[in-house]
C-alpha positions as CSV (number, residue, x, y, z in Angstrom):
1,X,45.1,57.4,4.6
2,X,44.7,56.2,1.2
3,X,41.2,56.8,-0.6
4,X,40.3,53.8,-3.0
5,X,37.4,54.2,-5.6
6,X,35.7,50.9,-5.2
7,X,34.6,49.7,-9.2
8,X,33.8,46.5,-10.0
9,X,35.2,43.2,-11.0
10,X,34.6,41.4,-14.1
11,X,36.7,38.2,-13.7
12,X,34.4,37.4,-11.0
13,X,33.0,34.0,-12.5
14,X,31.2,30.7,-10.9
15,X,33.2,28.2,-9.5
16,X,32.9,24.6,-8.2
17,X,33.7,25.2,-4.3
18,X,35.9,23.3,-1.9
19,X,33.8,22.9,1.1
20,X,34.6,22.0,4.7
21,X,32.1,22.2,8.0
22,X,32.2,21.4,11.4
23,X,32.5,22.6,15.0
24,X,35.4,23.6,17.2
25,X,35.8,23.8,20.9
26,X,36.1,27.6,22.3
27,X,35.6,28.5,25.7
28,X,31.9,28.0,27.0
29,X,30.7,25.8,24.0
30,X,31.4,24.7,20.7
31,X,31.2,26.8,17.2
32,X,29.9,25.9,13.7
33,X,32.5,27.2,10.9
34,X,32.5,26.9,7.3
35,X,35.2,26.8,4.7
36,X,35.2,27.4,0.9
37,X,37.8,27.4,-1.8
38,X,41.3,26.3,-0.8
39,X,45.1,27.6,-1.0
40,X,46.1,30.8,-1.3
41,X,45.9,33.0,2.4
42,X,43.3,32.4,3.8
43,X,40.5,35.1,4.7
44,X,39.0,34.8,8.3
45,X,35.7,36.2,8.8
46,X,34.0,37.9,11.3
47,X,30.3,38.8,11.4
48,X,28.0,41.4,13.2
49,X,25.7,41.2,15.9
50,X,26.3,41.2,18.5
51,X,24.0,38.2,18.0
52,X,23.9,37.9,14.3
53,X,24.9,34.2,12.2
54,X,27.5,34.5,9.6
55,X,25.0,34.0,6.7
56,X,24.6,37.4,5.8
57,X,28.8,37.6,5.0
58,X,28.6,34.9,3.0
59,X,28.8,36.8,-0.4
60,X,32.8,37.0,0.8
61,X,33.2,33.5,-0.4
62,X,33.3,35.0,-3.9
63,X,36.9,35.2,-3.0
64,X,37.1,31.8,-2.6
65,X,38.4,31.4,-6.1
66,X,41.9,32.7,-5.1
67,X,41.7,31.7,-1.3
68,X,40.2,29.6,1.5
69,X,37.4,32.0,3.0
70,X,36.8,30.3,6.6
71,X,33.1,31.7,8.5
72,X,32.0,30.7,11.7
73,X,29.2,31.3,13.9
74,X,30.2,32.8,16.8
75,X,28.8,31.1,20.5
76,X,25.4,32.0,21.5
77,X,24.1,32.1,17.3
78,X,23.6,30.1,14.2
79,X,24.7,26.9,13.9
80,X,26.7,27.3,17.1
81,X,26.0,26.0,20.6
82,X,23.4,28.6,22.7
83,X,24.2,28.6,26.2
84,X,22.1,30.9,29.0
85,X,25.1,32.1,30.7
86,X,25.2,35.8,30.6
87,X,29.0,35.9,31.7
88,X,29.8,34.3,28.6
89,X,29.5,37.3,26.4
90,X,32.2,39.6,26.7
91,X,34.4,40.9,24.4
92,X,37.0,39.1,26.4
93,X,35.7,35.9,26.0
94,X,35.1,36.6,22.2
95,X,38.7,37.5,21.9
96,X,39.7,33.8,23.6
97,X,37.2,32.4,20.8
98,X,38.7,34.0,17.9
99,X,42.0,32.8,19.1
100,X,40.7,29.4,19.5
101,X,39.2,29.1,16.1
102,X,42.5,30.3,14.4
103,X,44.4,27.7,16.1
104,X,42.2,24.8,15.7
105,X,42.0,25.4,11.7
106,X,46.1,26.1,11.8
107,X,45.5,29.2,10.3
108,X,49.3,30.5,10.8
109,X,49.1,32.9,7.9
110,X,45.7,34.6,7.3
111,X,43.6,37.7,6.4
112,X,40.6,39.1,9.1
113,X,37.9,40.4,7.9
114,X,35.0,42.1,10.3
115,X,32.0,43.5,9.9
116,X,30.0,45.8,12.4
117,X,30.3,44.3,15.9
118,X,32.9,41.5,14.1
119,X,35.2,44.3,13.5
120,X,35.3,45.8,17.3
121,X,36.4,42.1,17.6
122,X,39.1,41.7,15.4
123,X,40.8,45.2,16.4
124,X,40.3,44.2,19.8
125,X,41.6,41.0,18.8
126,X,44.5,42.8,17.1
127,X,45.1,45.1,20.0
128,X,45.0,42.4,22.7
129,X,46.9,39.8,21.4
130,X,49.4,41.8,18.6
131,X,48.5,39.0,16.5
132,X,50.9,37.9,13.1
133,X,48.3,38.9,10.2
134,X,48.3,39.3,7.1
135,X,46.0,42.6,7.1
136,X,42.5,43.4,8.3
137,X,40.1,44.5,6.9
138,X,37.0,46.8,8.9
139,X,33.6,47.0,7.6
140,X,31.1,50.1,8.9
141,X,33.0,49.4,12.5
142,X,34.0,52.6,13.7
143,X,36.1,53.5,17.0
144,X,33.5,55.0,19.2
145,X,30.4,52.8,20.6
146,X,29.1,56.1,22.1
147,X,29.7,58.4,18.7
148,X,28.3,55.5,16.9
149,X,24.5,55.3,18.9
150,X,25.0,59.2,19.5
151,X,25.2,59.6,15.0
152,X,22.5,56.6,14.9
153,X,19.9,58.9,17.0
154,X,20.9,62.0,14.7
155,X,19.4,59.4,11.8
156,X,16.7,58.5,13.6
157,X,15.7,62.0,13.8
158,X,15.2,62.2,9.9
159,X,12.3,59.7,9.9
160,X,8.8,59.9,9.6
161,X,7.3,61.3,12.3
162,X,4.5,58.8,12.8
163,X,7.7,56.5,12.6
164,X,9.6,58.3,15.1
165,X,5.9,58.4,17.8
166,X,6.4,54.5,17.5
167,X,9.7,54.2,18.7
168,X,9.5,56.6,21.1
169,X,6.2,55.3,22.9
170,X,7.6,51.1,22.7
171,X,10.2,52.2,23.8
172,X,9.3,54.0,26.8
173,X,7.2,51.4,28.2
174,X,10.2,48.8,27.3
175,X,7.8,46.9,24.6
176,X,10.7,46.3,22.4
177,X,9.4,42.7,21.4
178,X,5.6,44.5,20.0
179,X,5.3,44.2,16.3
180,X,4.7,47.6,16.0
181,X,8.0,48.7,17.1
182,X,9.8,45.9,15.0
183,X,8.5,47.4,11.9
184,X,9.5,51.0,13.0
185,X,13.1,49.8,13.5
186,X,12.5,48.0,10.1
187,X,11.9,51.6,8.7
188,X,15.5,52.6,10.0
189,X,17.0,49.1,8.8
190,X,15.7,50.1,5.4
191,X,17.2,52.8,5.3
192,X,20.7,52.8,7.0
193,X,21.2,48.8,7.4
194,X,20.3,47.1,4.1
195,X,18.8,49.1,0.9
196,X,18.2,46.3,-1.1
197,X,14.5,46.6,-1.9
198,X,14.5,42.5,-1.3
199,X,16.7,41.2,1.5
200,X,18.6,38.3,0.2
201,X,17.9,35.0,2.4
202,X,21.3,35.1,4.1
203,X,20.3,38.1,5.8
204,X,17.2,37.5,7.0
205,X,18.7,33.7,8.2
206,X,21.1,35.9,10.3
207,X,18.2,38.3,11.9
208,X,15.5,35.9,11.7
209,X,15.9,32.2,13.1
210,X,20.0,32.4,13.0
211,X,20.2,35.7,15.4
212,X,21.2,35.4,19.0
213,X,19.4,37.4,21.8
214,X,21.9,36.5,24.5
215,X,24.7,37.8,22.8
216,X,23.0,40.8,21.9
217,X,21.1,41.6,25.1
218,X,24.1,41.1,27.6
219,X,26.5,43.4,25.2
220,X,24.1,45.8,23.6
221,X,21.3,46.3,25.2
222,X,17.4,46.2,24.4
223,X,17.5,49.0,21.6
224,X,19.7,49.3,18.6
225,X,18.9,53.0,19.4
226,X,21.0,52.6,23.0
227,X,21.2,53.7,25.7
228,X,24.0,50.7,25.4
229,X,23.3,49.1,29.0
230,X,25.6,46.0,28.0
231,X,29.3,44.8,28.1
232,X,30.1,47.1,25.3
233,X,28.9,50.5,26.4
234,X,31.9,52.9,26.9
235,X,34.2,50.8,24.4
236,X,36.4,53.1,22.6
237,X,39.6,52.7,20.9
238,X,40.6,55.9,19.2
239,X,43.2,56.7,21.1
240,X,44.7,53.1,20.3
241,X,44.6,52.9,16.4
242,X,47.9,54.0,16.1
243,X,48.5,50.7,17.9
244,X,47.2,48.7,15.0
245,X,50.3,48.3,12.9
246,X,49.0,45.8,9.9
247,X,47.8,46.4,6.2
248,X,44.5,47.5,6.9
249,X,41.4,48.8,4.5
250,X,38.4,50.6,6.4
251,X,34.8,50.2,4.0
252,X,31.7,52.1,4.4
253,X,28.5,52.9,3.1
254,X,27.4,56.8,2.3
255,X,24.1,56.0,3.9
256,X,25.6,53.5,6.9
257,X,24.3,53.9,9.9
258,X,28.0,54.2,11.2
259,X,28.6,57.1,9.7
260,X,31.3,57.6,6.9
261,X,32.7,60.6,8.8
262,X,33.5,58.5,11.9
263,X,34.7,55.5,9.4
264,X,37.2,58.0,8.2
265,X,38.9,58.6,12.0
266,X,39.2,54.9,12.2
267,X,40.9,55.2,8.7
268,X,43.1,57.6,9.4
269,X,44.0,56.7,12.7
270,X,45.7,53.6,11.4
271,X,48.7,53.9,10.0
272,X,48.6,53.7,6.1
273,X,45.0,52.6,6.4
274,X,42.6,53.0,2.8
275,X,39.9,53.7,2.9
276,X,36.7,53.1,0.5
277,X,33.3,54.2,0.5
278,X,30.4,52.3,-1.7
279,X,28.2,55.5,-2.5
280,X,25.1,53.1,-2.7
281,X,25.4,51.4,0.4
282,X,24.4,51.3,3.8
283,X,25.8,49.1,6.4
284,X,26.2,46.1,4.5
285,X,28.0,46.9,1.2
286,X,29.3,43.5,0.7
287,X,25.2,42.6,-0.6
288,X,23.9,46.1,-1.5
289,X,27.1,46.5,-3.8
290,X,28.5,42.9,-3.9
291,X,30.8,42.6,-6.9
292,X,32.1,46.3,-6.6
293,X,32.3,45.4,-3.2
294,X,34.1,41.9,-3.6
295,X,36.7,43.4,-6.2
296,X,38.2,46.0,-3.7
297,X,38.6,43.8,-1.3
298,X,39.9,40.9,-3.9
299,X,42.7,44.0,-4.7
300,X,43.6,45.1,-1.4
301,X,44.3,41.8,-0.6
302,X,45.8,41.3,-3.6
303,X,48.3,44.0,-3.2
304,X,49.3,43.4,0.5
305,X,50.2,39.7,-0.9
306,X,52.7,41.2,-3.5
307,X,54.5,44.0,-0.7
């Protein structure tokens, strides 16, 4: 495992986009994607959620100077068709969509990016298929669903008290959906999610009006605290990393709620994986630290281009 220290990147500079939307056909619906910037490999991205809409990723398209950086919302949020069938959302399904996306936009050579839940997807992705990529990059998605909510609890623990009373009375009478308990979990969010002391508009778009409860419900669960009662409880692939044989960089936050310690088995369970922490970051370094953030990624990729 190879340790980059993430610094910023100065040639970073605003650019007139090349813009593309529209929807493609994936199995139970149609998706919204977005493109911007064109030529070079292009960079796929994945975004979190379960649930989530890809606004809060967009500070990738930064990249777009050198590359096409292609988003889409995933089925069930966004822009993207919302269907009330429960058996739609499986990671098996979501696998079929990535897969469906990549073909319709004849992406033959590319680089995947995925964040939180997105990056579960694209090394399941990865591991079902044995894709031809590029690399892949994983952001605060580490190997174990039930380490993950297991270190999330052992955060928990750490706030307020009065804080902690809140969640633990909603929760056991299953008000989850009570503003009271929504500001608690905002407490935690604040802390371990997004540090910025103003959320930029792209991630309140994806939590607020662009965020998917189907999705998130059927494969998470009712808490972000677990138990995990959905599709993804159980899922763990660290046995299988060494399975993932592309150019890969693993990114974290020092205060993520996935914790760097359990970012760093996913690291060096890959072979030849780096790995970079953003020391000011929780679980979404791309905004917290954007341009430091931007510039590792911009070199990684980068450097897998010129091998």
């Amino acid at each position: 495992m190879a340790r980059v220290r993430p610094r910023a990147d100065h040639r970073l500079t605003p650019q007139i986009p090349t813009v593309t939307q529209g929807t493609i056909a994936v199995p139970g619906g149609n998706v919204y994607y977005r493109t911007q910037g064109s030529g070079g490999v292009p960079l796929l991205c994945l975004h979190g959620g379960p649930g989530m809409s890809h606004d809060y990723i967009a500070s990738l398209a930064d990249l777009s100077d050198e590359r096409m950086v292609v988003f889409y919302d995933q089925l069930g949020c966004g822009q993207s068709d919302r269907p009330e069938d429960p058996s739609l959302w499986t990671i098996e399904r979501s696998v079929a969509e990535v897969v469906a996306v990549r073909q319709s936009l004849g992406l033959e050579r590319m680089h995947l990016f995925g964040n939180s839940w997105g990056g579960w997807l694209a090394m399941q992705y990865v591991l079902d298929r044995q894709p031809r990529l590029e690399s892949l990059t994983i952001s605060s998605s580490p190997p174990s669903v039930e380490r993950a909510v297991r270190e999330m609890n052992e955060l928990r623990r750490r706030l307020p008290d009065d804080v902690q009373r809140v969640l633990d009375d909603h929760e056991a009478r299953s008000f989850f959906n009570c503003p009271e308990y929504t500001a608690a979990v905002m407490v935690f969010y604040k802390r371990h999610l997004c540090r910025l002391d103003r959320w930029p508009e792209g991630v309140e778009q994806a939590l607020g009006p662009g965020f998917g409860a189907g999705p998130y419900l059927t494969m998470w669960g009712p808490s972000e605290f677990g138990p995990v009662t959905g599709n993804l409880a159980g899922w763990d692939i660290t046995d299988r990393l060494a399975e993932i044989r592309v150019p890969t960089l693993v990114t974290g936050g020092r205060h993520d709620e996935m914790r760097p310690e359990h970012m760093a088995v996913l690291a060096d369970g890959i072979p030849g994986a780096e790995f970079a922490i953003f020391e000011e970051s929780s679980h979404m370094a791309f905004v917290e630290e954007r341009e430091p953030y931007v510039a590792t990624v911009r070199r990684f990729l980068e450097r897998v281009e010129r091998a």
